[in-house]
N, C-alpha and C positions, 0 to 999 in steps of 0.2 A: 565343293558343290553344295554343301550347307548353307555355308555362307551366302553363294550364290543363291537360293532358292532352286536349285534345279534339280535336287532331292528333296524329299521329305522326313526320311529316315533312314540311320544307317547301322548296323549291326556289327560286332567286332572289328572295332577299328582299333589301331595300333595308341599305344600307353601315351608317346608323342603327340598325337592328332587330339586323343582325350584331352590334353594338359593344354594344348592349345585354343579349341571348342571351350574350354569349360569356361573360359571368361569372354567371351561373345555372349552381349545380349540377348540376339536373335536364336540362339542354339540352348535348348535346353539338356542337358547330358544327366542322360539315368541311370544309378550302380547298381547292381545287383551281388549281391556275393550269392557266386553258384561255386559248385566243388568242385572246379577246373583245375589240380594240380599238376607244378612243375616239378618236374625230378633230375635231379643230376644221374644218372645212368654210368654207374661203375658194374664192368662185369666182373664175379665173383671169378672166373673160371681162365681169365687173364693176370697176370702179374703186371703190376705191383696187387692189382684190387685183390686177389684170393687171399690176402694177408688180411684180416678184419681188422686189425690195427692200422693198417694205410688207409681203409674206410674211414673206420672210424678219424682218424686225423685229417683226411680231407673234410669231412663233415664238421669240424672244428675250426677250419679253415675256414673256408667260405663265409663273405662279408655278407652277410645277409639283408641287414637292414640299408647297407648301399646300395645293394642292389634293386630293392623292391621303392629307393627313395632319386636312384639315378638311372634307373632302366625302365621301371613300371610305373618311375612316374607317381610313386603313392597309391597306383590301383594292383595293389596283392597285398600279400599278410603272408607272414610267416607262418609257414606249416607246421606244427611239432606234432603231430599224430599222422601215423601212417593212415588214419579215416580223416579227410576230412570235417573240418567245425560244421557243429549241427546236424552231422550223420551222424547212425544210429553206431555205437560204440568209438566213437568217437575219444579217444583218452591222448590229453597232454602230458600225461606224466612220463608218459612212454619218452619226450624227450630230455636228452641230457650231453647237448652240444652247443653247448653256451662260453665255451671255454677261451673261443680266440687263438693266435697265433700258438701262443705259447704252449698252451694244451696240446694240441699239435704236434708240435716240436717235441711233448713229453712223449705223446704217443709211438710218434714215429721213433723215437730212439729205443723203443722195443723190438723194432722190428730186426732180423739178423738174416737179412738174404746171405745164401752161402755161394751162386754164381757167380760171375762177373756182372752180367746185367745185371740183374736184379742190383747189389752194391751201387753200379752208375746209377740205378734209378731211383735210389733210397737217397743219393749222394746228392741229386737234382733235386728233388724234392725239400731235404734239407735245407739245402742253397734259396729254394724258394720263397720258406718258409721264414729264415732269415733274413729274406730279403724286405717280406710283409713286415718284420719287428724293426726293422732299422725305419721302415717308412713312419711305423705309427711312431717311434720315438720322433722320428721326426716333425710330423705332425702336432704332437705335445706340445715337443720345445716350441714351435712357431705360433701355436695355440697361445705359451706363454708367453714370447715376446710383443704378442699383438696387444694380450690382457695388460704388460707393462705402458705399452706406448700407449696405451688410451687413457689410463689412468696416467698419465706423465701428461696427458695433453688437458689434464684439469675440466672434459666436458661434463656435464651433467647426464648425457642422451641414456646412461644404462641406468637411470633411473626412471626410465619409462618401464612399463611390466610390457616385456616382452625382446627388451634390446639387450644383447648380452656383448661380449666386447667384443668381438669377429662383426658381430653387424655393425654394433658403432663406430670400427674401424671402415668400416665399407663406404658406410655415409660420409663420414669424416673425410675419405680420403676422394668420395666423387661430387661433395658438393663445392668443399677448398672452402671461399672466403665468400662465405652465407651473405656478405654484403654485395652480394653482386644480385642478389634478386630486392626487390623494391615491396611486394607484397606477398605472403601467404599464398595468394591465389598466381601468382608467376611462379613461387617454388612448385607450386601443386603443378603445375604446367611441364615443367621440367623434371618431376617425378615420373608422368605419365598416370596420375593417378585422379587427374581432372579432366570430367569424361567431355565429350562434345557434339556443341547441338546441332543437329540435324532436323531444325523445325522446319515443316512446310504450311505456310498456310494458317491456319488458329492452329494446327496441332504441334504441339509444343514436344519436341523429344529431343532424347539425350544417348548417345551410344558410346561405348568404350573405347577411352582413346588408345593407341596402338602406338603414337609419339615418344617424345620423352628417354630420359637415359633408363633402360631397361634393366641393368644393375639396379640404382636404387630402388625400381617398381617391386624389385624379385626382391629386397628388403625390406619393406614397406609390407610385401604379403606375407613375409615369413613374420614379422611384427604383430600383424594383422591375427593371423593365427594363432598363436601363442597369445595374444591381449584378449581376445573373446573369452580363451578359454580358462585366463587364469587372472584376470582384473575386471572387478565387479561391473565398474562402472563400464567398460568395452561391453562385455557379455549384456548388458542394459542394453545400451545401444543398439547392438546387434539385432537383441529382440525386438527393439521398438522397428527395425526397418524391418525386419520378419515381419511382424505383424500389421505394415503398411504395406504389408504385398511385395516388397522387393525381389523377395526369393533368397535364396541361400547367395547365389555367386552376386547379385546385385546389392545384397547387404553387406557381405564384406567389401565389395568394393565402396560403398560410403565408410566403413569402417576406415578402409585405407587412407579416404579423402581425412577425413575427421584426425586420424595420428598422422597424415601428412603438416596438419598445422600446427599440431603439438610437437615435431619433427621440428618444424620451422623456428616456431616461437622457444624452442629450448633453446637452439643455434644461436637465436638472437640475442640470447640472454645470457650463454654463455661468452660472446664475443663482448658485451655490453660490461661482462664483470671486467673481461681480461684488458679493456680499456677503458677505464672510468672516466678519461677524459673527454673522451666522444670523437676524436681524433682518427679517421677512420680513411683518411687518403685526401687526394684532393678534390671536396666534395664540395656543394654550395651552399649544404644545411647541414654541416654534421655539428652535434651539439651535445650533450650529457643527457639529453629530455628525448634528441631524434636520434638515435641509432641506425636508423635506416638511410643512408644516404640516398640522396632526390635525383641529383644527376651528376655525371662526373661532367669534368672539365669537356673532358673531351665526347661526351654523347650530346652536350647539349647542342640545341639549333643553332647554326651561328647566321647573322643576315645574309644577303645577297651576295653578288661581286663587286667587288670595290675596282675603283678605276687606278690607285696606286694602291703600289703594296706596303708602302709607309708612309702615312699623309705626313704632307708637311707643316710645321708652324712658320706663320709669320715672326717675322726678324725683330727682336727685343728692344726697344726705343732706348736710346743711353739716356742718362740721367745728366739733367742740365746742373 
């Protein structure tokens, strides 16, 4: 209904909707950090929870920053003070569950329920807990075989400030064989990261395109993110479209345009080493100087209808 214009303003809308809204041109989305906190609610007065050590070990537990980056979407922050930040006593020191599975796991093996529940529920929980260490080992190991393979595939892309080897895999593995785009501004197309015009009239506009493979978009912003905030020359950029009025979501999306071509042009240069001969299919310009192949065989126009499907030659005169 934003979108639409058939609101004007909306108030606590869900972390999804935010994330969605926040890259629409026509919608501007305002944060406020107010002291709205969530709590896990263990009662003290119930088993397992009157154990303080099963407290404490689920609070150990609990993925935190997954959650506040795959639930909320980026809009919360981690609590560590029973006061909310920026209330009056407000103290972070107070926390100390940072520990992860493993801490957990230590925790909980103090515990010594002497029932039968209690044991099943000590016994479940462990189960659980273990289950959480076998996933992040797993995790790791896949972390590392991804970092092998990209370093095996000889690219340049994590030498951009901001690609690390999970995204250059990502790219790698959804753009395939970079010679199938003809220009910079086709790849930008196929990112979804080249907005579109919507002029009427003299009035010249441009809106957010919604197109495009939405994997590489969601790489390209996480790029995008990380380049502002830790590569000078991004953070320039940034500013210079701030201070042309862009706004915050409007300037990182030129941001994204901008490493969209740097995206491109690495692609192109690392296919261009891995083939120095310029041999690049069957192309009608491919050369050591054009890397870009023009048209394949088979995209090109061919003429009309022919009236045979094999013309014939005239009959070879024998020799007197």
């Amino acid at each position: 209904m934003l979108q639409n214009g058939d609101v004007d303003i909306a108030f606590d809308l869900l972390p999804k909707d935010l994330s969605d809204l926040a890259g629409s041109p026509d919608v501007a989305v305002l944060n406020f950090e107010i002291p709205w906190p969530q709590y896990l609610g263990m009662n003290n007065r119930i088993p397992p929870f009157d154990n303080v050590d099963v407290r404490r070990a689920v609070s150990h537990a609990i993925p935190y920053q997954t959650i506040i980056d795959q639930v909320m979407f980026g809009y919360a922050a981690e609590l560590k003070s029973p006061v909310a930040s920026g209330m009056p006593t407000s103290d972070y020191s107070f926390w100390a569950y940072d520990g992860g599975p493993a801490k957990a796991k230590e925790k909980l093996a103090t515990v010594r329920p002497r029932d039968a529940a209690g044991k099943a529920r000590r016994q479940l929980a462990a189960d659980l807990i273990d289950d959480v260490i076998v996933l992040d080992r797993k995790l790791d190991a896949i972390d590392k075989r991804i970092a092998e393979a990209v370093k095996a595939s000889d690219t340049t892309l994590t030498d951009i400030v901001g690609v690390g080897p999970v995204t250059a895999a990502a790219i790698l593995g959804e753009v395939g064989d970079v010679a199938r785009f003809t220009t910079a501004d086709r790849f930008a197309s196929y990112t979804g990261t080249a907005p579109l015009e919507v002029s009427s009239g003299d009035v010249v506009r441009h809106r957010l395109s919604r197109a495009g493979n939405r994997r590489l978009n969601n790489a390209l912003h996480i790029v995008a993110l990380s380049n502002k905030r830790h590569d000078p020359r991004g953070k320039a950029y940034y500013e210079r479209k701030l201070a042309a009025g862009k706004g915050k979501k409007g300037s990182l999306r030129c941001l994204k345009r901008r490493l969209s071509d740097v995206v491109f042009r690495t692609l192109v240069e690392d296919r261009a080493r891995a083939n120095p001969g310029g041999q690049m299919g069957a192309t009608l310009t491919a050369s050591a100087v054009d890397q870009i192949p023009k048209a394949n065989t088979s995209d090109k126009p061919q003429p009309g209808f022919v009236t045979e499907a094999t013309p014939t030659r005239p009959p070879a005169k024998a020799a007197s």
